[in-house]
Structure formats: C-alpha cells, structure tokens
C-alpha positions, 0 to 999 in steps of 0.5 A: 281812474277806470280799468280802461284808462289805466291800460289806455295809459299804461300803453302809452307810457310803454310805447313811448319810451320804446319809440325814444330808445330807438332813437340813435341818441339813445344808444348810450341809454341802451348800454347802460341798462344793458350792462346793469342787467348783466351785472345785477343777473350774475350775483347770487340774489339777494333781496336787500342789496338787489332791492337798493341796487334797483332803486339807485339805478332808477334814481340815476337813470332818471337824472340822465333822462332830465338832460338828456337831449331826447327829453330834455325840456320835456313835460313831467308827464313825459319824463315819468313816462321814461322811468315807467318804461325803464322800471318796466324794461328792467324787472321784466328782464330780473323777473325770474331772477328776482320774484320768489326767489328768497326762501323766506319769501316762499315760506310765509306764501306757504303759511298765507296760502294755507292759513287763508284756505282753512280760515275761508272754509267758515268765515262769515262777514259778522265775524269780521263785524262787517254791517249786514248795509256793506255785504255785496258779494257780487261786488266782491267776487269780481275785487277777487278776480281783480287781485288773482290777475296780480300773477299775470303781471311781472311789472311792479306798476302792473302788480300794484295795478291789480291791487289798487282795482282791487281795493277800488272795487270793494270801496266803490261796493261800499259806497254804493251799498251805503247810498243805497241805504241813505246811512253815512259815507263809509270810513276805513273802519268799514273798508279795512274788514272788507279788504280782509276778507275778500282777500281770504276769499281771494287767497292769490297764490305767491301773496306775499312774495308779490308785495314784497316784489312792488315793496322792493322794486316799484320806483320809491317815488312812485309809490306815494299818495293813494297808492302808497296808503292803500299798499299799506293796507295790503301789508297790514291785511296781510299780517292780520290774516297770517296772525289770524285767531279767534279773538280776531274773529269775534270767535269762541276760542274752541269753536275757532279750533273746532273749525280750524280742524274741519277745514284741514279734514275737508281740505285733505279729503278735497286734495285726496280726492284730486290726487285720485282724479290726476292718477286716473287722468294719466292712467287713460292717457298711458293708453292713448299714444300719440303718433310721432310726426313720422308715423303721420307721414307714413301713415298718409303717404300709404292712404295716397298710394292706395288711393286712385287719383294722387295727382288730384291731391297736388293740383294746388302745388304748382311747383311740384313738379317744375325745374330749376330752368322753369322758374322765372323771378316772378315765381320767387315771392309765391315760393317763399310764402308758401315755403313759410307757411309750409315751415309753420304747419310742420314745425306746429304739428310737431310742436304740438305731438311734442316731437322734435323739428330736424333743420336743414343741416342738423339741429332742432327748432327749439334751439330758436324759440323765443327769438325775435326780430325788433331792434333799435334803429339796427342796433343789435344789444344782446341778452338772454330771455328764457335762456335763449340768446336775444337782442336787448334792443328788441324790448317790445317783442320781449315785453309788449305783452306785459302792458296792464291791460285788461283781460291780458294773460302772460305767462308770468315767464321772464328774463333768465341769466344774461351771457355777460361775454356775449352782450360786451361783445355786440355793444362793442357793435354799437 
C-alpha cells in the first residue's frame, strides 16, 4: 500500500470514529475511556501492568463495540475502524505518561544511539556482505527519512507505519536493483543486512523505547501477518546492531577496535566543536535584547507624537472615537471581529518577545493555552492535555494532528496527569 493510501486511510478511520462518538448513544463510551485514562494516569508507570492493562481495555472495548447500536450490524472494516480510533485516542492521551518513561528503556536508547553513531562512522555495505547488485543509496537515504519520522508520531499504528514504509522502501530498492541486473528475486537473506544498515545510517533518536512502545500498545491483534514479521525484523535489527563486533562485521578484530576508536575521537571533537558554536550563539545573543511589549508601546506612542499627522494613523478605526450612544447593533459584528484580531496580534507579538499577556481582570493568557472548543454533540468530558484543563470530548482538537500523513510534523507532546476530581465531576453532567 503506497504512503498516500495509508494516510488516505488513516484519516478515514480516525474521522469515523470522532463522528460515531459525537453521537448521544456514545455517552457511556465517552465515560468509560474517560475514566480509564483517569485511572491508568494516576499510578506510578509501569510497562508490564500498564501494557496488559491497555491491551485488556482494548479487547473489552471492542466486544461493547460489536453490540453496541451504533455499530452493531457493522461491516469489519468498520468495527476495526472503532478499535483504530480508540487506540489512537487513548495512548494519545498516555502519550507522556507512557513513552520512554522506564529507565531501562532510556538506557539501552543511549547505548543504540552511540553504538550506532560510532559503527556508521566506517561501515561499508561488504562488511555486512550485502551484493555490490542491491547497493542504492538513493533508495536508502530516503528508507532513512521514512524511519526518523517515527518520533513525529504518538500513535502505535502511525509509529509502526514509519516502520513498514521503511522497510518497503528498501525491499522495493532491492527488487528494482535485482530486475535491473536480470538476477534472481531477493530473498530475506538479501533484505535483512540491508535493513541493518540503513537503520545505522538512520540512527532515529529513542529507537528502542519506540519499539517497545508499538510492542506494548499496538492492538495484539493488530499486529499480525506483514506487520508482525517485519516488526520482528526491527526487534532482531536491533539486537544485532547493540551486539555489534567485528566478527558481525566480517572485520579484523583489531582493525574494528581500531575504528571504533577513531570514531569516538571524531565524534568527540564534532560535539567539542558544537559545544563551542552553541556558547558562542548565546554569547551574541546576550548582546541582543529583546525589547519587552512595553517598551514597543512607549517606543511608538513617541514616534507618533513627534510626527505631524497622527490622525492619519487612526482613519482606518472608526470606532475610535465614537460613544456608547453612537453605536447601532449593526455596528456589533464589525466590533467583535476587530476586537478578535486586535487580541490575536497582541497576544502574538507578546508571545513572540516571551512577555506575559495581562487579562482583563488579572491573570496571564498562558493560563488558556491549549484550550480548545470541539465537543460531543455539547457533551462536556473533562481531562487534562499538557496540564491544562480540556474537554475529553474535544478528541479531534487534541489529537487531529496525530493522523499518519505524510510530511506531517507534530510536536511529539501528549497528554499529561487527568484531575481525577475534575472529570467525576463533569460526567456527572453528562
């Protein structure tokens, strides 16, 4: 399947599953998920019992779907649609709570990231013994590309998408490479030293807590057939490249050492060299203040008084000088647009210098970041999104940007801790 169906269906699974669970019917779905990702964010992480949890919510979420009237009689295209968008929904709420957050996890991301840096600095495809027929590296910068996206994703299925595109790319460079050449159809002899090393080349940052995260939290029984095998292959690519040595390599036991050795001093003097540059950065930038929001103000109120026109700057403001007696109801709808925009230029220009917005009656605008305005047919379901208090009911304005679609850049940012207290409190509203 080509990256565009993928992402066409993706989308299509995601937005169906928003449309049934606006449905009034769907209240008692909306609690249940609610209440689940209440209780599972307020104990300690645990992989294991987070992991069995998940995946028994899952299970018994998609038996209530099978009878439930909203899709009941429903094709298995649309039922699997429903457990789509509920794995979605849920680990992009349990994203922070539940991706790279066991040590264990963090640790072996350190030892993949550096082994592989070293290793990338001489490997050759003859060490590997991949033919001189499959060598393409144009095929294989962009399979790297494919797998360093897998961060811009917190959804299992979108992660494990990233992998399969990864792997279909460098099984179609063989193929091409091989037709090419009129030899044989390669086999997975031919396509597991490639996959190894592009992934070194590729060296994507939290490898390992990423696979471990599709392990633990993709739908068991989702992930099967071509997706399962060549997960498998990620998990043993893995292994081989953390156990990397000479004799893996076809290598010289001391000519390995010896490259091992100049890599760490390359890439010391690359991260001395870095370091310098980043102090130097912030060096000029100490010389280079930023003007607070107040400064600006005073700054242009005294370019306009010494100016001889003012008026002429505040023709296009009608209002400006009108009274309350004035006014006409028809004079309502031009107020309110303007007062918007006026509100969005200030609240970015202050943004922007990293100075705080006063509010009408005290307060800061960052107190109402990440707030947003979706609901379920008015069906208020609270929960907390980056430690602001949000509807739970809003799913497309907290997740619609996680859909795999290519080229899509999200911030990796997820749910944070649910105010237990806060959500009882409007499903009691419900």
């Amino acid at each position: 399947m080509e990256n565009s169906e993928v992402s066409s269906t993706a989308t299509r699974t995601w937005h169906d599953f928003l449309d049934r669970m606006r449905q009034p019917s769907a209240t008692d779905f909306v609690r249940s998920i609610k209440k689940f990702i209440v209780s599972l964010s307020n104990t300690i992480p645990d992989p294991e019992k987070d992991s069995a949890s998940i995946q028994e919510f899952y299970g018994n979420m998609d038996t209530a779907f099978r009878v439930h009237p909203l899709w009941a009689g429903r094709t298995e295209e649309e039922l699997d649609s429903a457990s789509e968008g509920l794995e979605k929904y849920i680990m992009t709420k349990l994203y922070t709570r539940v991706f790279a957050t066991h040590q264990d996890d963090v640790k072996i991301d350190n030892e993949f990231n550096k082994k592989s840096s070293l290793v990338q600095q001489f490997i050759q495809p003859e060490h590997l013994d991949i033919q001189p027929t499959y060598r393409n590296e144009t095929s294989w910068l962009q399979a790297q590309k494919e797998l360093q996206n897998i961060n811009n994703y917190k959804a299992p299925r979108d992660k494990l998408s990233c992998i399969l595109s990864f792997c279909k790319v460098i099984s179609n460079s063989l193929l091409d490479t091989s037709v090419s050449a009129g030899g044989d159809p390669p086999g997975a002899d031919d396509f597991f030293p490639v996959l190894i090393y592009v992934t070194i080349k590729a060296n994507p940052p939290q490898f390992h807590s990423n696979l471990m995260y599709i392990q633990r939290y993709r739908n068991k029984l989702k992930l099967v057939g071509e997706a399962a095998y060549v997960f498998t292959n990620m998990l043993s690519a893995e292994s081989f490249i953390l156990n990397i040595d000479a004799k893996a390599l076809s290598m010289d036991e001391a000519q390995f050492v010896e490259n091992m050795k100049s890599a760490e001093i390359l890439i010391s003097g690359l991260d001395m060299q870095s370091q310098s540059g980043q102090r130097q950065n912030v060096s000029e930038s100490k010389l280079k203040e930023v003007p607070s929001v107040s400064d600006l103000e005073n700054k242009g109120a005294s370019v306009l008084v010494s100016e001889e026109s003012v008026i002429e700057k505040f023709k296009n403001f009608p209002y400006l000088y009108s009274k309350a007696e004035d006014l006409t109801i028809g004079d309502v709808e031009g107020l309110l647009n303007g007062y918007k925009q006026l509100v969005f230029k200030y609240v970015y220009l202050a943004k922007g210098l990293g100075a705080p917005v006063t509010l009408i009656g005290g307060g800061t605008t960052d107190s109402l970041e990440g707030k947003g305005s979706m609901e379920f047919d008015g069906d208020d379901v609270a929960g907390q999104v980056r430690g602001e208090t949000v509807n739970a009911s809003e799913i497309d304005a907290d997740v619609h940007d996680d859909v795999r679609v290519q080229g899509d850049d999200n911030d990796g940012a997820g749910a944070s801790t649910i105010e237990g207290t806060v959500v009882e409190e409007e499903a009691s509203r419900i």
